[in-house]
N, C-alpha and C positions, 0 to 999 in steps of 0.2 A: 703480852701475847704476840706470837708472831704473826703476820699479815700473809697468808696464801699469794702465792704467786700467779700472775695470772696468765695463762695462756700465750702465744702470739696468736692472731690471727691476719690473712692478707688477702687483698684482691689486687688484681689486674698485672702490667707487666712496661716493661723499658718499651716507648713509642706508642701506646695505646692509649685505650679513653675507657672509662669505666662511666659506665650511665649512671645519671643522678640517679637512677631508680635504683639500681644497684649500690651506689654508694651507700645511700640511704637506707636499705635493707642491712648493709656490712656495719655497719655503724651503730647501726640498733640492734642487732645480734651480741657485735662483741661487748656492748655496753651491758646489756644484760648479767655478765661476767663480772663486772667491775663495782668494788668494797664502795659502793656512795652510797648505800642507805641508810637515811641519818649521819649523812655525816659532813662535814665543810669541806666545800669542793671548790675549787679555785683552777679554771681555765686561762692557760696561757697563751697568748695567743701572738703574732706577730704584729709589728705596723705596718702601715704601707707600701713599705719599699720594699716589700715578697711579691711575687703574685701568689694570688692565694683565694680559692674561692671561699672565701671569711665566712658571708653574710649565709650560704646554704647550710656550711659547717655548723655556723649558731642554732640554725634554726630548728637543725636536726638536734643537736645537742642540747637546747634549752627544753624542746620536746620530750627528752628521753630522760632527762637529769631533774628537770621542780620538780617532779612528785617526789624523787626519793632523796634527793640533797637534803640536808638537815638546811646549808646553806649556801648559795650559789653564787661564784663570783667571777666575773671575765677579767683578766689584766692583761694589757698592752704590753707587750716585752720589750720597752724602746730601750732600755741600755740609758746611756745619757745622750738619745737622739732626743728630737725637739716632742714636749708636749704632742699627744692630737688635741686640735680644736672639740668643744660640742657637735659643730657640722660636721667634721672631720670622721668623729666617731660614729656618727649616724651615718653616713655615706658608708665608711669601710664596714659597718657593720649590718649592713641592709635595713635601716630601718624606714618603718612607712610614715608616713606622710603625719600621723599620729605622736611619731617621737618612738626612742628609743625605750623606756619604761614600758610604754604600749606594745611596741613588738616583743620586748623580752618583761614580759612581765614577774616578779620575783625574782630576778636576775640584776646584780649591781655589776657594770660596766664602768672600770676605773682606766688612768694609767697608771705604770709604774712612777713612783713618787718617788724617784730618785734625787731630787732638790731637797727633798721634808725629810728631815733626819728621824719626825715621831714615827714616820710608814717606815725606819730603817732597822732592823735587828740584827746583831755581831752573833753568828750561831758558834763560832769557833775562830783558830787562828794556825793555821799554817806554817809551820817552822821552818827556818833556811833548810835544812835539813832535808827535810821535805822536798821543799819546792827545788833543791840542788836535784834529789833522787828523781822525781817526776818528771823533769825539766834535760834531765838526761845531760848534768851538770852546766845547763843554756847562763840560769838564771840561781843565784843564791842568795833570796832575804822573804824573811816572813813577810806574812801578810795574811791581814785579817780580812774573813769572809762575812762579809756583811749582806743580808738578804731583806726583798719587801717584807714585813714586817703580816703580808696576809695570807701572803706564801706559809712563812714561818708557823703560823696559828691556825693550818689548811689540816685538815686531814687529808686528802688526799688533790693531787696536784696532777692533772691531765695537759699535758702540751701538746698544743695542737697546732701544728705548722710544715710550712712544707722544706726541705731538705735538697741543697745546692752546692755546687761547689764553692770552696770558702778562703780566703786568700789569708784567713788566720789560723785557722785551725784544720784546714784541710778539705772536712765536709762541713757543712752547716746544721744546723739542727739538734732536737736530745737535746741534753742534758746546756746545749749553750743559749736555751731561751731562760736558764734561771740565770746563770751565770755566761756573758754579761746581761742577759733579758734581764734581770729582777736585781741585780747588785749595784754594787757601789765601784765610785771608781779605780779604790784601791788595786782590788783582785781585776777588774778589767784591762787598766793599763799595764799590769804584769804580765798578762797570758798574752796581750795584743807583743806586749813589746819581744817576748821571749820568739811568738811566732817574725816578727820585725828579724832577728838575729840568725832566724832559718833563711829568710828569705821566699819569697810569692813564689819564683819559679820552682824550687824546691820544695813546697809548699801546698799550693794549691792545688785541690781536686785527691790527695792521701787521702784514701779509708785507715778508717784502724783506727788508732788509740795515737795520734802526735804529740809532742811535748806538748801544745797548747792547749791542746782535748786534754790529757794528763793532768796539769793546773787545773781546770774544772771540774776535771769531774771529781777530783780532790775534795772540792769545794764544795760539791754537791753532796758528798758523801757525806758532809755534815749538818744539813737539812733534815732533819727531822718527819718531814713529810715525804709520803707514799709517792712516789714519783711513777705515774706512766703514763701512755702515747697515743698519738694520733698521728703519725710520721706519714707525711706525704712527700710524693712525687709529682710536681704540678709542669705543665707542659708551659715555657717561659713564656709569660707575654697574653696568659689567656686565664680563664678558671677550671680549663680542662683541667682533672687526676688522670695521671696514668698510674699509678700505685698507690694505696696506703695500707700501712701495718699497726696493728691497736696492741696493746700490752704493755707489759714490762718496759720503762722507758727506752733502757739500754737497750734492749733488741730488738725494739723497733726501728731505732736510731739506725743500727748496726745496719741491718736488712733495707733498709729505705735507700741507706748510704749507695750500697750496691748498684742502686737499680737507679738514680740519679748522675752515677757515674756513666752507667750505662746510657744516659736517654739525653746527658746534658752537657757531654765533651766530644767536639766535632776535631776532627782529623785534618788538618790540610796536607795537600804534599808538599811543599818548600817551605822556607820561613818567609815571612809575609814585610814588607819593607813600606807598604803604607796601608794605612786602616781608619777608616772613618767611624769612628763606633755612636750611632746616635741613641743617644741616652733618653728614655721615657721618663715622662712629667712624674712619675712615682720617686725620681730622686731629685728632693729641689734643692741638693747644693752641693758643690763640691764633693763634699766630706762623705757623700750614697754615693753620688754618681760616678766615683772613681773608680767601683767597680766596671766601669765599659772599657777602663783601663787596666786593671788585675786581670780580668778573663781573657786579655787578650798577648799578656807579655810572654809566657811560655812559645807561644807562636813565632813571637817577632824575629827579625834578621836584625844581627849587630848593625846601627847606626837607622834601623829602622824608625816611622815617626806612627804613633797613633794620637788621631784627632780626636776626641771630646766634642761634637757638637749635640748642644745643650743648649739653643737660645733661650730658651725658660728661666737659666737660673742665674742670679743676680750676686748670690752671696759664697766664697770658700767654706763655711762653716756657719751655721748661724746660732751655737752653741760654744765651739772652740774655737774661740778669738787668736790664742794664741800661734795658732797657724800662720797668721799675717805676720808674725814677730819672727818665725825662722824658718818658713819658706818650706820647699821640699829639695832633700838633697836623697844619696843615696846611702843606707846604714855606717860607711865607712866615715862621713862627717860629722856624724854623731859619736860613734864609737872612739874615733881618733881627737876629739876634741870635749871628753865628759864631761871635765870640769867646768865645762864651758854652758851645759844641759842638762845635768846629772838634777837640777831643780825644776828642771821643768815634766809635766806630765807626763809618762809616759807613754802615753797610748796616742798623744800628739803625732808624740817624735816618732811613732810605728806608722800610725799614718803617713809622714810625709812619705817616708821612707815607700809604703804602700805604693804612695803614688809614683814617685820618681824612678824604683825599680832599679835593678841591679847595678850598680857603679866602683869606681874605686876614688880614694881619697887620698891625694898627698901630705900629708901635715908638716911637709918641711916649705914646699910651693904653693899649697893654698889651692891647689889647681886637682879640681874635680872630673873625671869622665863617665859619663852615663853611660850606660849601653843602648837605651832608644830615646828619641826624643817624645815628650808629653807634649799636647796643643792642646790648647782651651778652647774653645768657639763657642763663648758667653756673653752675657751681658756685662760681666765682670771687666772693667778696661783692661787696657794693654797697660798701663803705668803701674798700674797692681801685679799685675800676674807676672810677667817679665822677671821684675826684681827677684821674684821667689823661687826663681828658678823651673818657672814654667815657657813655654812656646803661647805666644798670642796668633789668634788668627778671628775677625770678625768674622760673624755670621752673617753680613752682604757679603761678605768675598768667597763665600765657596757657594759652587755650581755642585748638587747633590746629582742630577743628572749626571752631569758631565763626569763626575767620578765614580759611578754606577756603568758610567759605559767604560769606563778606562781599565785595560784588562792589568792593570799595575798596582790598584788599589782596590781593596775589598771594604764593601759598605756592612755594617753589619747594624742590622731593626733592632730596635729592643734589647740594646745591650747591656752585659751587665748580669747575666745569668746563667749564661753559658760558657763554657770554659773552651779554650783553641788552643790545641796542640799540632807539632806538625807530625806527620805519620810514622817516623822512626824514633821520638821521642819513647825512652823506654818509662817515664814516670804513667 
């Protein structure tokens, strides 16, 4: 039997605040709408490195959802980010002082168990074929879709997260908290790497349907379960909403996209030739935090440098080791030397690439040029970082002050969620 479609419904708007009361009321109106009674319902949800007002979202939704869920379940969408802790999960998810059982009572709060192969289910498999057509001929080799396994056996699947610009697929959000949120690394490191081959500045901050989005939602397609939304627009850095869209997941996505562009890419007039982007304790390594570096390259002026100051974070990766083994270069040292990585991860080799940003590669000289320079300002040594082809710079030796006053370099809070373009950029 076919499942009814379910409405959109939206409140608020790009730069505004929608009151909890409000929300709250929107929330439980559109739910009223939506196929859960009696049925397995399985909430998707982001980890910590969104802002995101999680813990109110729960509360209204646990609210609104035990009495008529047959079964009720929250997953963590980390992709193959790290584990959350028990604390972890209590903190991001508000709970009181009683514990997480006690606030969400009939409610099981998992992560994704993307290490346990029994939480993993192959719903289908993607033919080169495929992935050449979608890929808008990026990328040509199957790949099987493998999804959590409570996803898979959900009747109905609500993702519930807020929507940014996104240096792999374009916008963030929809359909990319099942895939990479709930997959495996196969399909991840394909669609990271495909987006790697577009390039960030070409890249980030695209509505619409990108080759990267295209690999997913591919993949989604073959999910079995009821897929729809809770698409927010969250003001960066706070738990204010300025938007959210309930429905169909696709057109939530779509619609949120919108208004995210609208509310979360700032304009400058020149290209920006120095940038101190300070990274909030919500990404503790490298491998998050480097978006304070992706939202800020579209901006930068050739031979321009952006700083990373991060004294919080100790480690490049505390998951993918292999980053220590080849550094960050720019796509061209990879592409120009595959046989050289063609065994290695893929979604590594997208990262470094992430990070390091636009370049070219000689492979007759060995002799790489970046277009901006990357700086660390970690706890990570300079004997590490260097090598990998990063910029060192200790966190005693910068004056935040002092570069706050200097009309030459823009400090930018809480970076990492907003996107910088300069004002005649036509993307």
């Amino acid at each position: 039997m076919t499942t009814p479609t379910v409405p959109t419904t939206t409140i608020g708007g790009p730069h505004g605040t929608v009151a909890q009361e409000d929300l709250d009321a929107f929330i439980s109106q559109s739910l009223a709408g939506f196929p859960v009674d009696g049925a397995k319902v399985v909430l998707i949800v982001p980890d910590m490195t969104r802002s995101c007002p999680l813990a109110l979202l729960m509360r209204i939704l646990h609210r609104e959802l035990i009495g008529r869920a047959a079964e009720l379940t929250a997953i963590v969408a980390l992709g193959t980010h790290s584990y959350l802790e028990q604390d972890e999960l209590a903190r991001w998810f508000g709970a009181t002082a009683d514990g997480l059982e006690a606030t969400y009572p009939g409610m099981r709060i998992v992560n994704h168990e993307w290490k346990d192969p029994s939480m993993i289910v192959k719903v289908g498999t993607l033919d080169a074929a495929t992935i050449k057509e979608v890929s808008t001929g990026l990328v040509e080799e199957a790949v099987d879709v493998e999804i959590n396994r409570l996803v898979v056996e959900s009747d109905v699947a609500i993702i519930v997260g807020p929507v940014f610009p996104h240096e792999v697929v374009g916008i963030s959000g929809g359909n990319k908290y099942l895939i990479p949120g709930c997959a495996t690394h196969e399909i991840i490191d394909l669609s990271h790497w495909c987006g790697a081959l577009i390039g960030i500045e070409d890249l980030i901050g695209r509505r619409g349907i990108t080759p990267p989005r295209a690999i997913i939602n591919a993949g989604c397609a073959m999910i079995p379960t009821h897929r729809l939304g809770l698409c927010l627009v969250v003001k960066s850095g706070t738990d204010e909403v300025e938007y959210a869209a309930m429905g169909e997941l696709d057109d939530t996505w779509a619609k949120a996209a919108d208004v995210a562009v609208a509310s979360h890419v700032v304009r400058v007039d020149a290209p920006l030739t120095k940038v101190v982007s300070i990274i909030p304790r919500r990404y503790d390594d490298l491998w998050t935090a480097a978006k304070g570096c992706y939202k800020m390259q579209p901006a930068m002026a050739d031979g321009g440098e952006v700083i990373l100051y991060a004294p919080h974070i100790t480690d490049l990766s505390e998951v993918h080791k292999e980053i220590y083994d080849i550094g960050y270069h720019c796509v061209e040292y990879f592409t120009k030397q595959w046989d050289r990585f063609k065994d290695l991860p893929k979604g590594v080799i997208a990262h470094s690439t992430h990070v390091r940003g636009a370049g070219t590669y000689d492979a007759d000289t060995g002799v790489e040029h970046d277009r901006i320079k990357v700086t660390l300002c970690s706890q990570v040594r300079r004997d590490i970082v260097e090598p990998l082809g990063l910029g060192y710079l200790s966190p005693d030796e910068i004056d935040l002050d002092a570069c706050e006053r200097d009309p030459d370099i823009l400090v930018v809070p809480n970076a990492g969620e907003v996107l910088y373009r300069t004002k005649d950029d036509p993307r």
